[in-house]
C-alpha positions in Angstrom: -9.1 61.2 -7.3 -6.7 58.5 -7.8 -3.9 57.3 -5.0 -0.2 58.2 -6.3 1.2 56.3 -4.0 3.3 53.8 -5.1 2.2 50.2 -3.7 4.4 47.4 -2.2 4.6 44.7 -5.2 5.5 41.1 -4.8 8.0 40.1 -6.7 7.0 38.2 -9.7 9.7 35.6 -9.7 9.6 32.3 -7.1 11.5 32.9 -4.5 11.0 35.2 -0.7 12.4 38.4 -0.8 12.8 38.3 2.9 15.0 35.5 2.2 19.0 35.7 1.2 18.7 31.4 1.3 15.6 31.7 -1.0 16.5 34.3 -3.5 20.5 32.3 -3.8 18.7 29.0 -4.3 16.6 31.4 -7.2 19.1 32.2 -8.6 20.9 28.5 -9.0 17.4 27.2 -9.7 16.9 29.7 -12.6 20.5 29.5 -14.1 20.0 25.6 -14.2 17.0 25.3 -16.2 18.2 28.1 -18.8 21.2 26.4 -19.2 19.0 23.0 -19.6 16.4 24.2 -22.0 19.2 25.8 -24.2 20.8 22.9 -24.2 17.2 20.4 -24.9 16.8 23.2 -27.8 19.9 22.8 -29.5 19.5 19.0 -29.7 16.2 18.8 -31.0 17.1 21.3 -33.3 20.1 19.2 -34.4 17.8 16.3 -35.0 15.5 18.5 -36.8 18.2 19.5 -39.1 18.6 15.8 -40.0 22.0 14.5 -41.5 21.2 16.1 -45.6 21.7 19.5 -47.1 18.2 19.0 -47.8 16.9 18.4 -44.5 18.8 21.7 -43.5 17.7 23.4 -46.1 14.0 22.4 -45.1 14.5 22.6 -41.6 17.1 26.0 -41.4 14.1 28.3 -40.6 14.3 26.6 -37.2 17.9 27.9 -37.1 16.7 31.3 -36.9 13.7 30.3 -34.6 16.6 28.6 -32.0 18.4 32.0 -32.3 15.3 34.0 -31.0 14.4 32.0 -28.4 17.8 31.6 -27.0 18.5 35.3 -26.9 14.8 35.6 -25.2 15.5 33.4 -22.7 18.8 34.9 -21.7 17.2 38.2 -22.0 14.7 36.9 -19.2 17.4 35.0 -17.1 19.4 38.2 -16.7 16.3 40.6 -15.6 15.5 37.6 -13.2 19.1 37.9 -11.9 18.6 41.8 -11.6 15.5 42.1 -9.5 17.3 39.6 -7.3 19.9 41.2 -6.8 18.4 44.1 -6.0 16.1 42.4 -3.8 18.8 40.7 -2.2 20.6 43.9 -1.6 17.3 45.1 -0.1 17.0 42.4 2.2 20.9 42.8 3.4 19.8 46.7 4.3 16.6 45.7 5.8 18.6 43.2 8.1 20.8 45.6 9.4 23.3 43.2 9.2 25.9 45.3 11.7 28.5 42.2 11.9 30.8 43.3 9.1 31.3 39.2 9.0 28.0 38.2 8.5 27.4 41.4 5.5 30.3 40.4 3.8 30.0 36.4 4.1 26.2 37.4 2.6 28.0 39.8 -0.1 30.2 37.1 -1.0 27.6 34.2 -0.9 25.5 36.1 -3.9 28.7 37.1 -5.5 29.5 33.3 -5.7 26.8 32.0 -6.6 25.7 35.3 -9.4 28.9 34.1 -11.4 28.7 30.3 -10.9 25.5 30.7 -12.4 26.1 33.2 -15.1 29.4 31.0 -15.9 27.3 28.0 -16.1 24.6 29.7 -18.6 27.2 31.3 -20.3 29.0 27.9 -21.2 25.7 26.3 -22.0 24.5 29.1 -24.2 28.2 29.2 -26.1 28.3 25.0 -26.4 25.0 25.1 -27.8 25.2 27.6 -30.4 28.6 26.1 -30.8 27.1 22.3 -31.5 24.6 23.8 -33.8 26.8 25.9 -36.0 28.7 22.5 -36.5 25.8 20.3 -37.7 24.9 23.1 -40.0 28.9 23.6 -41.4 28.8 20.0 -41.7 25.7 19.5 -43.8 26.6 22.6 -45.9 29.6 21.5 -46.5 28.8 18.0 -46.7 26.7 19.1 -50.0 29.7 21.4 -51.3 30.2 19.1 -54.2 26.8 18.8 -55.0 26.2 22.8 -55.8 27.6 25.0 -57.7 30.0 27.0 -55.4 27.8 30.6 -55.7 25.4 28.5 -54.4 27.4 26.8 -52.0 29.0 29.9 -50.9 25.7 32.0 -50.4 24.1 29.4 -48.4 27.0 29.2 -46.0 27.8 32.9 -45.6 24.1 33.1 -44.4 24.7 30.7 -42.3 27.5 31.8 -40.7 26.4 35.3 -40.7 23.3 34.3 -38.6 25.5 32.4 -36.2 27.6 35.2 -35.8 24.8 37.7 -35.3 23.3 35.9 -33.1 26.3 34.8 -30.8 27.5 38.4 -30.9 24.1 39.6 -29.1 24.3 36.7 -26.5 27.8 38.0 -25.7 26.6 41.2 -25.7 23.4 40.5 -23.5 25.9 38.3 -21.3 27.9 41.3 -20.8 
């Protein structure tokens, strides 16, 4: 027969759960670097895009690609922030903790740094979808003369529909 019994897991993300310094740093640590590769994304996909309608047209696949990875990675930022939390909470309980001080300065230490961090990610996510919405206006626009204005139109409705779609689910994630 097989054992039913739940086992004790590590967690799977880099910090001790026995830990309220670790698991704060965690979270600072893993807000930072979202914010950072978003942002590293967004300007290599700029330069991708190039400074021509045609290099956006060539390139605007990658658009989409930016889009996916983005809302993955927020996606993974805020399950990361969930099993610390609970974790965190966990470790709080297990400490006992009977100084109503110290168990609300430790209440208030995650609270602090749980919305500098998702401040921080959320104005990183938003400039960079903002930047690349720009360069893609610009070059659509930039080529407005150049094509016939069904054309013109078409290309930057999809555009800005994709933008839109795609900001609407990070807000929506983010919330």
């Amino acid at each position: 027969g097989g054992n039913d019994q739940p086992q004790a897991t590590e967690p799977k993300y880099d910090y001790d759960a026995s830990s309220l310094e670790s698991m704060l740093t965690f979270i600072k640590t893993s807000g930072e670097t979202a914010s950072a590769e978003t942002e590293t994304d967004a300007d290599a996909l700029i330069g991708k895009l190039g400074d021509s309608f045609d290099s956006y047209s060539a390139n605007k696949t990658a658009v989409t690609d930016f889009y996916a990875a983005a809302e993955a990675r927020g996606n993974e930022l805020y399950a990361a922030l969930q099993a610390c939390s609970i974790d965190y909470f966990k470790c709080i309980a297990a400490n006992g903790l009977d100084d109503y001080d110290v168990w609300d300065d430790a209440m208030g230490d995650f609270y602090d740094e749980w919305d500098d961090t998702m401040g921080e990610y959320y104005d990183a996510w938003d400039e960079a979808y903002g930047d690349v919405y720009d360069q893609c206006d610009d070059l659509i626009s930039d080529a407005s003369d150049d094509l016939d204005y069904d054309e013109y139109s078409d290309v930057w409705s999809a555009m800005y529909d994709e933008y839109s779609d795609a900001w609407s689910n990070a807000y929506e994630a983010y919330s």
